[in-house]
N, C-alpha and C positions, 0 to 999 in steps of 0.2 A: 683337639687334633685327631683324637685315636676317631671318635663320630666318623669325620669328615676324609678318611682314608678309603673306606671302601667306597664309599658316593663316588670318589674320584676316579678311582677305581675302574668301576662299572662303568664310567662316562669314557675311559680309557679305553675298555674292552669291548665295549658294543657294538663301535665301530668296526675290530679287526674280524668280529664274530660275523657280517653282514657284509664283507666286501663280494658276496658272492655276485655272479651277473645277475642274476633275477634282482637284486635289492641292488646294486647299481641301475640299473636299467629305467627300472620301477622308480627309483628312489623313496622304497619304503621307509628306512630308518630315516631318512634325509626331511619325509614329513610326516615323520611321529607316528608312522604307521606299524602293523606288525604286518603277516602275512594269515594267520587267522581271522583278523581284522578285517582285512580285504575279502578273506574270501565269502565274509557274513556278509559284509555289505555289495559285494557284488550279487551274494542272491536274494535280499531283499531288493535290490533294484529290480532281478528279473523276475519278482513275484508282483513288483509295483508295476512293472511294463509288461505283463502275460497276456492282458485284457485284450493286445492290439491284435493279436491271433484269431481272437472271437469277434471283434469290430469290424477290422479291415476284411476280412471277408464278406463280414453281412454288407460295406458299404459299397465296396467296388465289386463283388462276389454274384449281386443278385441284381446288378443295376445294366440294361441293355444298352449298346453304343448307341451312333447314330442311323446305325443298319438293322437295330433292333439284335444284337445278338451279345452274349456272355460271353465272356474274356475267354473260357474256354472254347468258342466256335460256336456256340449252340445254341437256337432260339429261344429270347427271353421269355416268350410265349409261344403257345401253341394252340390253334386253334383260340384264340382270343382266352384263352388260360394262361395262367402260371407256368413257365416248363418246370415241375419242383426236380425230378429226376436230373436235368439239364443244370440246376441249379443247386442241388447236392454235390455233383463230380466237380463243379465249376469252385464252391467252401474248400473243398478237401485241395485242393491244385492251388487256391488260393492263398489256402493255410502253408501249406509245405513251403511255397515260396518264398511268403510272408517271414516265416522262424529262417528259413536259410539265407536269407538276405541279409537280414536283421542279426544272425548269430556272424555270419564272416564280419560285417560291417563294423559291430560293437567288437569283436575280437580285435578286428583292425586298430579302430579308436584307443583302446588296451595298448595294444605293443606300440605302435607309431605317433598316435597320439599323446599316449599316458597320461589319460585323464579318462577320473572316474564316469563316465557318462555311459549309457545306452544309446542304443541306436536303433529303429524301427521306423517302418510306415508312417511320414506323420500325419496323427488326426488333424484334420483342415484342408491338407496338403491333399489329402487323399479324399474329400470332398469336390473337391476342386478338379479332381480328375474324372471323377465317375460323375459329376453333376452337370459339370460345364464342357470340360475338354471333350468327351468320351460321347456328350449329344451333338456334339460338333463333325466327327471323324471317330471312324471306325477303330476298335481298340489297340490293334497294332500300331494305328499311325497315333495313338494317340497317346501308348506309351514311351513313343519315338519322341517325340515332343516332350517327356518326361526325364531321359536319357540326355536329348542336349539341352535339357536347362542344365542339366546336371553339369557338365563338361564346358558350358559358357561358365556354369560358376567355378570351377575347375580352374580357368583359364583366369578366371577376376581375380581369383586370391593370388595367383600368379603373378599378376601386377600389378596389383594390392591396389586394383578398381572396387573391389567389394567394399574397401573400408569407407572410398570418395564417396558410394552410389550411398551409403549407410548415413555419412553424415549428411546428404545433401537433404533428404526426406525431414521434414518438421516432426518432432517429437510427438506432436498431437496427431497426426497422421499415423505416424507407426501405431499407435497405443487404438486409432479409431482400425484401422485393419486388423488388428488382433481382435479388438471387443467385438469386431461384425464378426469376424470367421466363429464367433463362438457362438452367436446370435444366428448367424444360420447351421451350424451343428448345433443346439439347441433345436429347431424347426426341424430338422432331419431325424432329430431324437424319437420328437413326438410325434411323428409321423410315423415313422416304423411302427412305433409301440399303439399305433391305431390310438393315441389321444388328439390328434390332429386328423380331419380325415377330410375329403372335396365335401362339398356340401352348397347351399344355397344362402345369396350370394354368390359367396367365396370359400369357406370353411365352414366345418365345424367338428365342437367339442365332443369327442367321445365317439357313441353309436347312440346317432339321434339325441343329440343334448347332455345325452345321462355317460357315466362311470360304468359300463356295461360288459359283464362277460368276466373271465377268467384271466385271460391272458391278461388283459388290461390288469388287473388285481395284483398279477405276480408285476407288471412295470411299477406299481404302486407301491408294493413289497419292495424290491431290489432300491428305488427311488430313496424311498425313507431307510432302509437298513444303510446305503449308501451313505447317508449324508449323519444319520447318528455315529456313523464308524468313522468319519471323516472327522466331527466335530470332537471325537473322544481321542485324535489324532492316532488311528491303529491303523499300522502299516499293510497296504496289500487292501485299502479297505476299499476299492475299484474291482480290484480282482476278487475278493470275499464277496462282493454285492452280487458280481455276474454270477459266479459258482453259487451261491445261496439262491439265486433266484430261478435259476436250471434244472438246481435240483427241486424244484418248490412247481416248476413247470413242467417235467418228466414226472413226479407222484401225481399231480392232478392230474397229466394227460392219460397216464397209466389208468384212472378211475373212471374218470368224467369221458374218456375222450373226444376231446372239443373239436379236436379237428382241422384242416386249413383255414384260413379266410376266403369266402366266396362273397363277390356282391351283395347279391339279394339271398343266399341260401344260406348263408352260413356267416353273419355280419359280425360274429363274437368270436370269430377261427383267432389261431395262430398267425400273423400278419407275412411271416416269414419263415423261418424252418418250424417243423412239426417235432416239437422236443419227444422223440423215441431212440432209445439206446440198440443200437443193433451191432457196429463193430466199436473195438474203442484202439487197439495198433494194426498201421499200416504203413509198406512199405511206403514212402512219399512220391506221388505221382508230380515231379519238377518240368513239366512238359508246358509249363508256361513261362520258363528260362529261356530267353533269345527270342521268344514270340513278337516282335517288332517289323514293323515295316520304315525306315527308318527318314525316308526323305516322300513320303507318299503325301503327306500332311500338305505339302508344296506344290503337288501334279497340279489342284486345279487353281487355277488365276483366283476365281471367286474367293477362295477361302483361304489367300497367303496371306493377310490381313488378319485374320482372324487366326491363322495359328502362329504368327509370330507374336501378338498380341497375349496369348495364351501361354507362349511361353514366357513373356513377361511377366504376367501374374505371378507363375509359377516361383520364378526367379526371384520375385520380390518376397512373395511368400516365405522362399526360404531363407531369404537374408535375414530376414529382423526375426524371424522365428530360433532362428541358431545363435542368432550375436546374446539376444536375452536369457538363452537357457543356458551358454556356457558362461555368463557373470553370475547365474544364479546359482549355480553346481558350484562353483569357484566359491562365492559368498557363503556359504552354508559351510564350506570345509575349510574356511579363513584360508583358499588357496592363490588369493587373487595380490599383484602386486600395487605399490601406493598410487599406480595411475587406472586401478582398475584391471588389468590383462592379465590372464591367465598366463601359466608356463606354457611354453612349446606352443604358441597360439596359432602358428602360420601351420603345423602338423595337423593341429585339432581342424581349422577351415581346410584342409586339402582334403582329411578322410573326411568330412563332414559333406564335403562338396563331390567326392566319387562315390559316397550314400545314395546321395539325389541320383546320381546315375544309374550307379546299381540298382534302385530302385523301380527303372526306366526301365533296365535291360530282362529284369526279371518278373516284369508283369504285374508287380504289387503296389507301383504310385512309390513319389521319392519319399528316399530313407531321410532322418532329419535328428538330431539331439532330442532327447527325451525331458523333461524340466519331472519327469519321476524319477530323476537320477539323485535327487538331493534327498528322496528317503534313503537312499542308501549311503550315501554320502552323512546323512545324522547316524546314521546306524555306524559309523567309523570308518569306510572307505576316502579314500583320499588318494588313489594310485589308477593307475590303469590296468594294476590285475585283479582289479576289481572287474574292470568291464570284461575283461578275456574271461572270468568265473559267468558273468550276466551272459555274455555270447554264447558259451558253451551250452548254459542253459536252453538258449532256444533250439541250437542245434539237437539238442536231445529232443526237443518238442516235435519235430519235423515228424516224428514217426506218430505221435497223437492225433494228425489231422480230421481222422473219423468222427473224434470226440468234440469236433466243431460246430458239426452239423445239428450237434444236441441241442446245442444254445438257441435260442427262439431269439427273435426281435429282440422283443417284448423285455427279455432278462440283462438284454447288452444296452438296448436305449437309455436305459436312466445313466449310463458315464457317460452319454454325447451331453445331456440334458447338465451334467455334474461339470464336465469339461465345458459347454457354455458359460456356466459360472463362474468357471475358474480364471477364461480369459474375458470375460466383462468387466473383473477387474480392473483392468486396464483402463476404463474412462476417468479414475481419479486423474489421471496424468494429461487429462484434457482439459484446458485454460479455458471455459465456460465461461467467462468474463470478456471474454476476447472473439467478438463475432466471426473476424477472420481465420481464428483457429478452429470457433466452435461449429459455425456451418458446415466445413468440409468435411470434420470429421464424424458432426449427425448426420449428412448425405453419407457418406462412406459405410457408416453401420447400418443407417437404415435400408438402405438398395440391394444389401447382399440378401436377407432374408426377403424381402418383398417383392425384389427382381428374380428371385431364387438364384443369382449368378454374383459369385465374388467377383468375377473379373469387372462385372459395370460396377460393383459397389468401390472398388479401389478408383476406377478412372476416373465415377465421379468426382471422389474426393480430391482426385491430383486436379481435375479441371475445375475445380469449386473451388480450389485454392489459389491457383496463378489468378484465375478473373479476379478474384477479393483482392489479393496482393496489387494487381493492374489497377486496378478502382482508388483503392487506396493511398495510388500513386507511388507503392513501393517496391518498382519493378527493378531495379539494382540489388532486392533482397531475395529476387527467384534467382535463383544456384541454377547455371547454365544445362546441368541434367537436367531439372526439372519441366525446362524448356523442352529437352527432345519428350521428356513420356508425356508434356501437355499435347504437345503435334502427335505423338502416336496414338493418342485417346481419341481427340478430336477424329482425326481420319478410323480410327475403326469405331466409334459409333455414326458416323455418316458412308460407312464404304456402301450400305445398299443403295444408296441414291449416286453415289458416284460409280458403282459398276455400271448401274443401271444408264448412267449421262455414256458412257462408255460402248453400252450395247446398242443404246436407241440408233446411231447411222449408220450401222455395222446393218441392224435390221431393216431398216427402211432403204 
C-alpha cells in the first residue's frame, strides 16, 4: 500500500498541475504529451519540411506561364536565353511567400486544428501548376484557379461533399493518381538535374549518353547520400541531402567554375541556379501576396473548359492527398479513433482546405498536409503545438530567402526523384488481377509522365474506368459522380473539335 500512495498520488496531481489553457486547449496531458515534447517534435517536423523552400521555388520559380513570363512579371527568357537575373528576384519572392504561407497556415493547423501536422506548398500540387495550369494561362489567372479550388473545397467540407466525392473514387484509382504524380516528379527530377535531357528520338541520358560534368556528380552525391540517410532512418535526411549537396556545389563552383548551362557552349553548366554565395539575410520581398487575376481564366470562351477542368485536377489532387496524410499522422501518434478518424476532423479539413487557398492568394501553388509530419510526430509530438513551433519555424525562414538562390537544380532534384519513390508505393494497393482496376490505373500512371500533364493522366483513368465497368455490364456500380467527371473528361478532351464545329458557320 505505502508503493502504490504516491503513484496515485501523482495521477491525482497531474491533472490539477495542467489545467492551464495552453494544455486544455492543446490537450497535452490529455494525450500523453508534455510541452517539451511538442516542442522537439514540432521542429523536427520543420527540419523534415524545410526542403519545400528550396523546391518550390526551383518548380514554380523558374518555369514560364503561357505568356512566357515568371510569376514575378518577368521574362522567362531573353533574347532566346535564360533571364537568370529575372529568375534570381523571381527564388527570392518565391521563397518568402512560400515560408509565410506555410508558417500562418501550419500555425493555423496548431491552434484550430490541433493536430500535429505541417503545412506547405504541396510537391505534386505544385507541379501541377507550373506544368500544366501555368502553360495554359498566364500566372495570375492561374494562381486564381488555385485560390477557388481552394474555397470549392472549403465549401465541400462544409457539406461534407468532400467525404461523398472521396468515397465515390475506386481505391485503385486514388493509389494509380498518387503513384503517377510521383512518376512525373520523378521525370521533373531528372530533368532539372540534366540526367534526362531532349535529344534524338525523344530523350536522352545524360550529355550525349554518358554521366557528364560536375553538376550531374553533385545530383549523384545528394541522390545516394539521400537514400543511405533515409534507409538508416535519420531524420531531416531530405533536408541533410539538399544542404550536403549545396555545399559540395558552391566549393566546386568556387574552384572549377562550371558555370551556367548553355546549349552548345557550355553542355556540363549548372542547369538552374549558379551555386554562388553573395547575400545570405533579407528583408522578404512578399510582392507576390494578392498577385491574382481572379476570374480572367473565364474572359475567353475557348479556354472555360480547360480551366474548369483544371480546377478539377487540382481539387482532386488535393482530396486524397490530405484524407491519406492526416490517417498517416494520426496512425503513427496512435491518435486515430476505432473507425479510423482523427480528433477535431471537420477543423483539420476546413484549415486544410483555406491552405489550398492561401496558397492561390499568395503566389506559391496550394498549401496541402505534409505526410513529413509523422517524423515529428515519432519524435513525440502528438498536439498542435507542435505545429504552431513548425509554423514559427518558417516564419523565421522568410528572412533567409537569399540563401535559396544557392541551391542549384542539380542538389534539390534527387528529393523529386526520392519523393517519386515514395509515392509509387502506392501501386501495391492496385488489384493487378483485376483488368478493370488494373488498366485504368496503368493508363492513369502512365499519361502523366508521357503526356507530361497530370490532368489527361487522371481523366484518362476516370474514362478508362466507366467504359471497363459499361463493358462489363456493371454500370449500377458507377457512383453517380463518377458519371458527371466521365462527361467532364470526355468534353475537355474533345473541346478542340467542338469549338472548332462551333466556329466553322460563325466563319464561313
Amino acid at each position: 500500500m505505502v508503493s502504490k500512495s504516491p503513484k496515485a498520488a501523482v495521477r491525482t496531481a497531474d491533472p490539477q498541475k495542467s489545467v492551464s489553457g495552453l494544455d486544455r486547449w492543446f490537450e497535452i496531458t490529455q494525450r500523453g504529451s508534455t510541452i517539451p515534447r511538442e516542442i522537439r517534435g514540432g521542429l523536427v517536423t520543420f527540419f523534415t519540411m524545410a526542403y519545400i523552400l528550396a523546391l518550390n521555388p526551383i518548380i514554380i520559380g523558374t518555369s514560364g506561364d503561357s505568356q512566357g513570363l515568371l510569376l514575378s512579371g518577368q521574362p522567362a527568357e531573353l533574347d532566346g536565353a535564360v533571364n537568370g537575373a529575372g529568375i534570381d528576384q523571381t527564388l527570392a519572392m518565391v521563397t518568402a511567400a512560400t515560408a509565410l504561407v506555410a508558417g500562418v497556415m501550419t500555425i493555423l493547423m496548431g491552434v484550430i486544428g490541433r493536430y500535429p501536422m505541417g503545412m506547405a506548398a504541396g510537391l505534386g500540387l505544385n507541379a501541377v501548376v507550373a506544368f500544366t495550369v501555368a502553360k495554359q494561362f498566364p500566372w495570375p489567372q492561374a494562381m486564381a484557379l488555385v485560390l477557388l479550388e481552394g474555397i470549392l473545397i472549403f465549401i465541400l467540407v462544409l457539406t461534407g461533399f468532400r467525404t461523398a466525392v472521396f468515397r465515390a473514387v475506386p481505391a485503385s484509382l486514388r493509389a494509380a493518381i498518387t503513384a503517377g504524380i510521383g512518376l512525373f516528379i520523378c521525370l521533373v527530377g531528372l530533368v532539372d538535374a540534366g540526367i534526362i535531357r531532349p535529344g534524338n528520338p525523344l530523350v536522352t541520358f545524360g550529355v550525349k549518353g554518358s554521366l557528364t560534368g560536375w553538376p550531374i556528380a553533385v545530383f549523384v552525391f545528394g541522390l545516394l547520400l539521400l537514400i543511405i540517410l533515409s534507409a538508416r532512418k535519420v531524420p531531416g535526411a531530405m533536408l541533410i541531402s539538399i544542404l550536403a549537396a549545396t555545399v559540395a556545389a558552391v566549393i566546386i563552383e568556387s574552384i572549377v567554375k562550371v558555370g551556367p548551362y548553355a546549349a552548345e557552349e557550355n553542355e556540363t553548366g549548372w542547369m538552374l541556379n549558379d551555386p554562388q554565395i553573395t547575400d545570405i539575410v533579407a528583408v522578404p520581398d512578399l510582392g507576390l501576396i494578392g498577385r491574382i487575376d481572379l476570374f480572367g481564366a473565364f474572359s475567353d470562351p475557348k479556354l472555360v473548359m480547360t480551366a474548369v477542368m483544371l480546377v478539377f485536377a487540382l481539387l482532386l489532387a488535393d482530396f486524397f492527398d490530405t484524407m491519406g496524410t492526416v490517417v498517416a499522422v494520426g496512425d503513427e501518434g496512435k491518435l486515430l479513433d476505432k473507425k479510423g478518424n482523427p480528433p477535431h476532423l471537420t477543423p483539420i479539413l476546413l484549415v486544410d482546405s483555406a491552405a489550398a487557398a492561401a496558397g492561390g492568394l499568395g503566389s506559391v501553388s496550394s498549401n496541402t498536409a505534409y505526410v513529413e509530419s509523422t517524423a515529428g510526430v515519432a519524435d513525440g509530438a502528438r498536439t498542435g503545438l507542435a505545429s504552431v513551433i513548425t509554423g514559427v519555424g518558417f516564419l523565421l525562414a522568410m528572412f533567409f530567402a537569399p540563401l535559396v538562390k544557392v541551391v542549384p537544380s542539380e542538389a534539390a532534384a534527387p528529393v523529386l526523384v526520392f519523393v517519386g519513390f515514395l509515392m509509387i508505393s502506392q501501386v501495391t494497393k492496385i488489384n493487378w488481377d483485376d483488368i478493370t482496376e488494373a488498366i485504368p490505373a496503368f493508363l492513369c500512371m502512365a499519361l502523366m509522365p508521357f503526356a507530361y500533364s497530370i490532368t489527361v493522366g487522371i481523366g484518362v483513368g476516370f474514362i478508362s474506368h466507366v467504359v471497363l465497368q459499361i463493358a462489363k455490364g456493371n454500370v449500377r456500380k458507377i457512383h453517380p459522380l463518377l458519371w458527371v467527371v466521365f462527361v467532364a473528361f470526355v468534353i475537355y478532351f474533345v473541346q478542340g473539335p467542338i469549338l472548332e464545329a462551333f466556329a466553322a458557320p460563325a466563319e464561313g
